[in-house]
Each structure stands twice: as C-alpha cells, then as structure tokens.
DOLO-703359 format. One record per atom (N, C-alpha, C): x, y, z. Coordinates in steps of 0.05 Angstrom, whole numbers, padded with zeros to 5 digits, always signed. Atoms other than C-alpha are relative to their C-alpha. Last residue first. Example, Ala and Ser with C-alpha at 12.3 -4.5 7.8 and 13.67 -1.06 7.14 Angstrom:
BEGIN
-00016-00024-00001+00273-00021+00143-00015+00022+00014+00018-00024+00000+00246-00090+00156+00018+00024+00000
This chain:
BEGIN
+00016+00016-00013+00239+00117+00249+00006-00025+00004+00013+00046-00001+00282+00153+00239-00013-00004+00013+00007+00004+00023+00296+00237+00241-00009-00023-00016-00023-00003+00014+00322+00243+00305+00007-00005-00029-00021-00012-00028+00273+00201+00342+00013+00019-00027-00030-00022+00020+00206+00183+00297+00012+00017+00024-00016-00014+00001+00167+00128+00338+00025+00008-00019-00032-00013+00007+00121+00085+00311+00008+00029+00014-00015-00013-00018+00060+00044+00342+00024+00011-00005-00027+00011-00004+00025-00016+00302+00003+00037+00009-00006+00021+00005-00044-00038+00299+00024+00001+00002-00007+00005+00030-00064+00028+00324+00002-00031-00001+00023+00008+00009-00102+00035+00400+00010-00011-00034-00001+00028-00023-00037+00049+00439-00028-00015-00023-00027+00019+00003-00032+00112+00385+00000-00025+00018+00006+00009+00031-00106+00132+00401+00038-00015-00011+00025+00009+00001-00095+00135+00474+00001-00005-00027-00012+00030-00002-00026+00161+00475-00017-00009-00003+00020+00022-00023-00055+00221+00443+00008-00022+00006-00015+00003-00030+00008+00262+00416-00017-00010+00015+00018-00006-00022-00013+00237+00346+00012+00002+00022-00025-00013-00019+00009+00230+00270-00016+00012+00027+00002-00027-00014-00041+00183+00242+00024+00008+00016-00019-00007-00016-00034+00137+00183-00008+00026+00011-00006-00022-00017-00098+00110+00159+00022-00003+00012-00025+00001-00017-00114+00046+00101+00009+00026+00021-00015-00022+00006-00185+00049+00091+00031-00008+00008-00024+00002+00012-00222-00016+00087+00022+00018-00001-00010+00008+00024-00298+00004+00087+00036+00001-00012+00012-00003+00011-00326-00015+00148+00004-00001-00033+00025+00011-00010-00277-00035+00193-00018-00006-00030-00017+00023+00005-00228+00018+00177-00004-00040-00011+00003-00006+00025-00290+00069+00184+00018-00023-00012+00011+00013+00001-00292+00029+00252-00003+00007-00036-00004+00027+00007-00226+00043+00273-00026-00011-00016-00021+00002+00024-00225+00115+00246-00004-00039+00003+00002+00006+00028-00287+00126+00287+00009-00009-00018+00024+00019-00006-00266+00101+00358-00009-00001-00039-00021+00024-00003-00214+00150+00352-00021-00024-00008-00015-00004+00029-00261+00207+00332+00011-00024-00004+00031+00005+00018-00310+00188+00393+00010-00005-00030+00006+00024+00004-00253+00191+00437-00021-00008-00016-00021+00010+00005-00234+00257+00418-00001-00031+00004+00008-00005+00034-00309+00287+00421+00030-00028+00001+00024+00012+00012-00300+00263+00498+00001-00004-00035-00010+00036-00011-00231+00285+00519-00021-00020-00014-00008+00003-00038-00237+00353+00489+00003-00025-00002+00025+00007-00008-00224+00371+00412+00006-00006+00032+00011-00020-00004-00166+00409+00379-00028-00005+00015-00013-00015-00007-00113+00355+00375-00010+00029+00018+00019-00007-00019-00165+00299+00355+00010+00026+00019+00026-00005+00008-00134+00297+00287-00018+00011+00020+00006-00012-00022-00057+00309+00296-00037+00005-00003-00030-00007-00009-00044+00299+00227-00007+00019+00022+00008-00018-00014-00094+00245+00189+00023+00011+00021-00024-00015-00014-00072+00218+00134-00017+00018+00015+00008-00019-00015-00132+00168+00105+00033+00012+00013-00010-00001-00027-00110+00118+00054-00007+00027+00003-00010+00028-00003-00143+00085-00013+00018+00003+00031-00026+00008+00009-00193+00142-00020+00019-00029+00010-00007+00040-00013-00261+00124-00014+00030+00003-00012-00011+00012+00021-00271+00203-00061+00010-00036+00004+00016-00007+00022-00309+00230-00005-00005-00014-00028+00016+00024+00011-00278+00199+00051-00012+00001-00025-00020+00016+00005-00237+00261+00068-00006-00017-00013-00011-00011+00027-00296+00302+00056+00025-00018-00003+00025-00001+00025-00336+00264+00116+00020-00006-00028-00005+00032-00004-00270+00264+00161-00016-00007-00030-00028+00010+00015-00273+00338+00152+00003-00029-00001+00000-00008+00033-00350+00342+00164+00023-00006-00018+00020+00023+00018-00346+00299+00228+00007+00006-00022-00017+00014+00001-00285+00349+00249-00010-00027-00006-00014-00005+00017-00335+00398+00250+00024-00017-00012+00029+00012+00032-00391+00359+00280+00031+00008-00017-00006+00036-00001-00331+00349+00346-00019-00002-00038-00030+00008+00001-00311+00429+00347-00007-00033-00004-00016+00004-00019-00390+00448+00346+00028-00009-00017+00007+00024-00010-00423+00476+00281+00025-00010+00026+00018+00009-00005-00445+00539+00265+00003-00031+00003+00006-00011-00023-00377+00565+00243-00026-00003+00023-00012+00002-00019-00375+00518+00192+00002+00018+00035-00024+00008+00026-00436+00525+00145+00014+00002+00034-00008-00019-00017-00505+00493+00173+00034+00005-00018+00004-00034+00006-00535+00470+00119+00005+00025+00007-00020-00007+00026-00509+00399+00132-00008+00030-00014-00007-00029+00000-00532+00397+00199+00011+00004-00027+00021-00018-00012-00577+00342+00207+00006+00032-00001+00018-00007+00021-00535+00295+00170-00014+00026+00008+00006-00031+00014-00481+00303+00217-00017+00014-00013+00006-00008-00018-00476+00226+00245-00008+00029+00004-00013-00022-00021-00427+00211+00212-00012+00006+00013-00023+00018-00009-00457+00161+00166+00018+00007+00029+00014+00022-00018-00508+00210+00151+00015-00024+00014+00014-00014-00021-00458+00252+00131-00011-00007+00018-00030+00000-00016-00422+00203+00086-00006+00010+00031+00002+00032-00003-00493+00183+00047+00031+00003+00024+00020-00004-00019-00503+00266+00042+00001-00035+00016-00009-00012-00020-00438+00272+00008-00016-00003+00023-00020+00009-00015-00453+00216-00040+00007+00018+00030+00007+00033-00007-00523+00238-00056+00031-00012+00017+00013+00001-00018-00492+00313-00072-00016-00026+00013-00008+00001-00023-00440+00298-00115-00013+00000+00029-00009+00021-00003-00477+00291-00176+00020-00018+00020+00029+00026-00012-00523+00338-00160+00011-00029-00008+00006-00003-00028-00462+00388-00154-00022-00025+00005+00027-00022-00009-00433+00370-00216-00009-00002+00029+00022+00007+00004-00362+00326-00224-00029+00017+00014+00020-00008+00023-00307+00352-00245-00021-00011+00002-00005+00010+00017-00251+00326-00199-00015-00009-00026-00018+00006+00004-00256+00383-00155+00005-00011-00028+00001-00021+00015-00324+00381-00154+00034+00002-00019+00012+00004+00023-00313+00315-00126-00004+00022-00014-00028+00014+00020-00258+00331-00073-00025-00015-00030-00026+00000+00014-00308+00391-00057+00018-00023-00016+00001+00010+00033-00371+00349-00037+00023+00011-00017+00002+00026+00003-00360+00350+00035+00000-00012-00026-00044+00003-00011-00338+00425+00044-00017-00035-00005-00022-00019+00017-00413+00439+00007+00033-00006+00006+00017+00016+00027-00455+00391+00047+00022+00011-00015-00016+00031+00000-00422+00421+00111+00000-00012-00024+00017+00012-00011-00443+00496+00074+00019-00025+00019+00010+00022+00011-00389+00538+00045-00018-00020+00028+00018-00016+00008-00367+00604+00065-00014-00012-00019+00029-00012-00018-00319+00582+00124-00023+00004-00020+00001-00024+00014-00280+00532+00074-00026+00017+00018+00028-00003+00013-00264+00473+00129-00007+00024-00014-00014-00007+00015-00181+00468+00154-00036+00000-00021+00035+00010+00021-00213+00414+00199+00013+00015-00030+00012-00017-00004-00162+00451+00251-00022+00004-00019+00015-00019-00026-00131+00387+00273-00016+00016-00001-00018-00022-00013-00122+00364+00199-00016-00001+00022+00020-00017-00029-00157+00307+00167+00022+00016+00011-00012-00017-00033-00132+00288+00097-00016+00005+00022+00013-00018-00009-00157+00234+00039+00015+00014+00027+00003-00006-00032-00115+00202-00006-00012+00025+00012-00012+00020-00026-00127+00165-00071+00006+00007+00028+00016+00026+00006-00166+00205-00119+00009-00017+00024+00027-00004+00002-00149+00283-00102-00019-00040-00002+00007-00004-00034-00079+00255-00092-00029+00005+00002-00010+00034-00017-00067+00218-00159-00013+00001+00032+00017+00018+00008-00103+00281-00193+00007-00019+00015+00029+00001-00010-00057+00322-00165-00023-00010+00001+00001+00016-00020+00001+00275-00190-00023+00020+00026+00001+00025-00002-00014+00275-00257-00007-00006+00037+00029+00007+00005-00030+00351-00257-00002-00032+00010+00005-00018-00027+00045+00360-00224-00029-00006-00010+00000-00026+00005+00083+00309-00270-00029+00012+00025+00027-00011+00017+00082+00234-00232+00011+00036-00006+00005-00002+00028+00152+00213-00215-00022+00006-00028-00020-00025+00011+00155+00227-00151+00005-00003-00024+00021-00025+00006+00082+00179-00146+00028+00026+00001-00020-00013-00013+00117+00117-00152-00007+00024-00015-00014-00025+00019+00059+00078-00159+00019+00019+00013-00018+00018+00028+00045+00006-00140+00012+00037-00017+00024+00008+00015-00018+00039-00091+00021-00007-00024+00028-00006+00000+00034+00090-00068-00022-00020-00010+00021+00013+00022+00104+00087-00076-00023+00003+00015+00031-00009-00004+00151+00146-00045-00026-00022-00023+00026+00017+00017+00223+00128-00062-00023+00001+00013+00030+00026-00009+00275+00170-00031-00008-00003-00008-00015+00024+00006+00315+00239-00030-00014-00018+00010-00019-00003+00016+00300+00311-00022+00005-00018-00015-00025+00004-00018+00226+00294-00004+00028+00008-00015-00018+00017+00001+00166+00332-00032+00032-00006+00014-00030-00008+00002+00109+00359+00002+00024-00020-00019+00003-00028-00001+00035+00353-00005+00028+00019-00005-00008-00009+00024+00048+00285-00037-00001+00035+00011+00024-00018+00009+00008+00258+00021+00003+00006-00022+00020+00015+00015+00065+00220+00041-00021-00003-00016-00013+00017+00025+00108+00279+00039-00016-00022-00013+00008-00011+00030+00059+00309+00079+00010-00003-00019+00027+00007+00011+00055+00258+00135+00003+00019-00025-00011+00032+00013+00134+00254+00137-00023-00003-00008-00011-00002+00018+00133+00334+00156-00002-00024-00023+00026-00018+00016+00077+00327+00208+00015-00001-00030+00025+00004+00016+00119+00275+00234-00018+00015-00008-00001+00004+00021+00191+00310+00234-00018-00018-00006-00022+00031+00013+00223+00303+00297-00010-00002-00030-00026-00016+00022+00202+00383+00312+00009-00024-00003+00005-00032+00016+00160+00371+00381+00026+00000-00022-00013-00021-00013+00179+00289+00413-00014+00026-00028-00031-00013-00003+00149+00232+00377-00004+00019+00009+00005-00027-00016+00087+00198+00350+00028-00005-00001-00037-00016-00003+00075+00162+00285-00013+00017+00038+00001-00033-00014+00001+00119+00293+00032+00000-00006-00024-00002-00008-00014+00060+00242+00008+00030+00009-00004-00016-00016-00074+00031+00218+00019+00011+00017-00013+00002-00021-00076-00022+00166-00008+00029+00009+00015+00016-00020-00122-00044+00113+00011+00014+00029+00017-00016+00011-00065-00037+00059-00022-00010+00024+00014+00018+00017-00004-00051+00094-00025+00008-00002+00027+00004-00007+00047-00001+00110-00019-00011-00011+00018+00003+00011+00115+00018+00105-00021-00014+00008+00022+00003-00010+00163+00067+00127-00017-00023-00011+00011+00019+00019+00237+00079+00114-00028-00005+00019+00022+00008-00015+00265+00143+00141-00014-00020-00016-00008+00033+00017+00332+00160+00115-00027-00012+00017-00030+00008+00009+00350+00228+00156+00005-00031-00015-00001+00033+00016+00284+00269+00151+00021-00019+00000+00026+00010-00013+00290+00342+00192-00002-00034+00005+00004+00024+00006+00359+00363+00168-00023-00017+00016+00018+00019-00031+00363+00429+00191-00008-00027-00020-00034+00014-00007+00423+00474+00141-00015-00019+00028-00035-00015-00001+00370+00499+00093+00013-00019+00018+00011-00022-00002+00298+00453+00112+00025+00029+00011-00017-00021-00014+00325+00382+00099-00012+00036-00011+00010-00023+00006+00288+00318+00085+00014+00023+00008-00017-00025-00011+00302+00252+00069-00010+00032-00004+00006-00014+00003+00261+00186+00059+00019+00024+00013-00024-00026+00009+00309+00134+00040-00001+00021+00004-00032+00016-00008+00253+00084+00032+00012+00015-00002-00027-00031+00002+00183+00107+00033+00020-00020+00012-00022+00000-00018+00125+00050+00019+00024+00012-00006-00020-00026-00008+00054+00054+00023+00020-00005+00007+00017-00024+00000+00000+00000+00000+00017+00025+00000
C-alpha cells in the first residue's frame, strides 16, 4: 500500500528526515508519534504528496508517485488520499454539504452529482442534520465529522490524518478515535495518524516512533 525508503528531508542547514523507511499494509492503521520538531507532520505530507522529499522512493498503490508530472500527481492525490487536519481546515463560506462534496467538484463532477454521495457520508457521521449549517455553526466534534466526511469522499485508498483529535476535548476525541477504527472496519481504509494522544496511538495496529529523524 505505502512504501518510503530513504526518505530525506532538509529545511536549509536542519535536516528534519534522515533515511526514514516506512511501510504499510493496505487495511492497516498506524500511529507516528514523537517528541516537538522530529519531523511527523513533515513525513505525513510527503506521504500525502503535499510535500516533496529531497531523496527516496515514495510508492503509493504500485505507484511511484515522484515521478508523476504536477496535474498527474494532483489528480493521484485528489483520488487516492484523503486528509484530516486538527483545525478541519473547512471553507468558512461553504455549507457542511458543500466542504464534503469539494474533492468531487474538484474532480469535475456536478453538484447533484455529488450531492447523494456527500449526504450518504454525513449520515454516516452522524451530521446529516446539519449539513446547511456552514462551519462556524457547528461544534468542534460535528466539525471534524465534516472533515473526516470530505476526506472519505472520493473512498480514497489511505486516510492521513495529522494530529486529528488535537483540537477537541476528551469526549469528542474519543468518539473520533473510535471512528477511524470502525470506518477501517467498514470500508477498508488504510490511515496513518500522527498523534500526541497516547490513547489513540496504543489503539493502532502498530505504534512508531520518529527520534532524530528515523523511524
């Protein structure tokens, strides 16, 4: 499903990345934690494609996605992985319904042809009820429904979520955790999360520490 060999990263004369090999089976669930500044937020967005590495092999689903051109490999990401951020990162001036259906607009498809799927995610979530509401109108735990939602949107082939329950209380935060396993569950996702919750990291299938730039 996902595998970095060699990964390296350096930000001017700070060497974040120092040969970080990772990999991951499809199905699986797998927390990074570590110390402030080791370089998992960094490792999740490489994976992501958000960032690229200096040095390393980055496959993906059989594809070695540093070698996709820049449309190729937007497209790769819009289809195959979905994000959750801590801060939802939700368009204020868009509905839930509306931030849920993006990665299909996105990838050209009409609003009423998006709309059935978004609302089938929602409901799923638990949110349905609010999908008209736009972000600011909805608690810290719905909001972080909706982003999960939109993540899912496209059934990508892995979830990156980076520091997810970060911004929620003890409650919502167990509720999230609880979710990923069952979306896992449900329909297959592969998820790497970067997390200072020992709780949800103790809960993965497998448990990595990044020291000093390795993992």
């Amino acid at each position: 499903m996902i595998s970095a060999t060699g990964i390296r990263k350096k930000y001017g004369d700070l060497e974040v990345l120092k040969g970080v090999d990772l990999h991951v089976a499809k199905g699986e669930v797998v927390s990074i934690v570590g110390a402030s500044g080791a370089g998992k937020s960094t490792l999740l967005q490489i994976i992501g494609t958000l960032d690229k590495s200096d040095s390393g092999a980055l496959v993906i689903n059989g594809i070695e996605v540093g070698k996709l051109g820049t449309n190729a490999l937007s497209a790769f990401r819009n289809k195959h992985i979905g994000f959750v951020f801590q801060f939802h990162h939700l368009l204020p001036e868009f509905t839930a319904l509306e931030n849920v259906m993006m990665p299909g607009l996105i990838a050209g498809k009409s609003k009423s042809e998006c709309t059935p799927r978004a609302e089938e995610l929602l409901t799923r979530l638990n949110v349905i009820a609010r999908k008209e509401h736009k972000p600011n109108e909805l608690s810290g735990g719905e909001q972080q429904r909706v982003a999960v939602a939109r993540a899912l949107f496209n059934n990508p082939s892995v979830v990156l979520a980076d520091e997810p329950s970060g911004n929620l209380d003890s409650a919502n935060a167990k509720e999230l955790h609880q979710l990923f396993f069952d979306l896992r569950a449900e329909f297959g996702q592969t998820f790497v999360i970067v997390t200072h919750n020992e709780e949800l990291a103790e809960m993965a299938d497998r448990r990595l520490v990044i020291k000093d730039g390795v993992i």
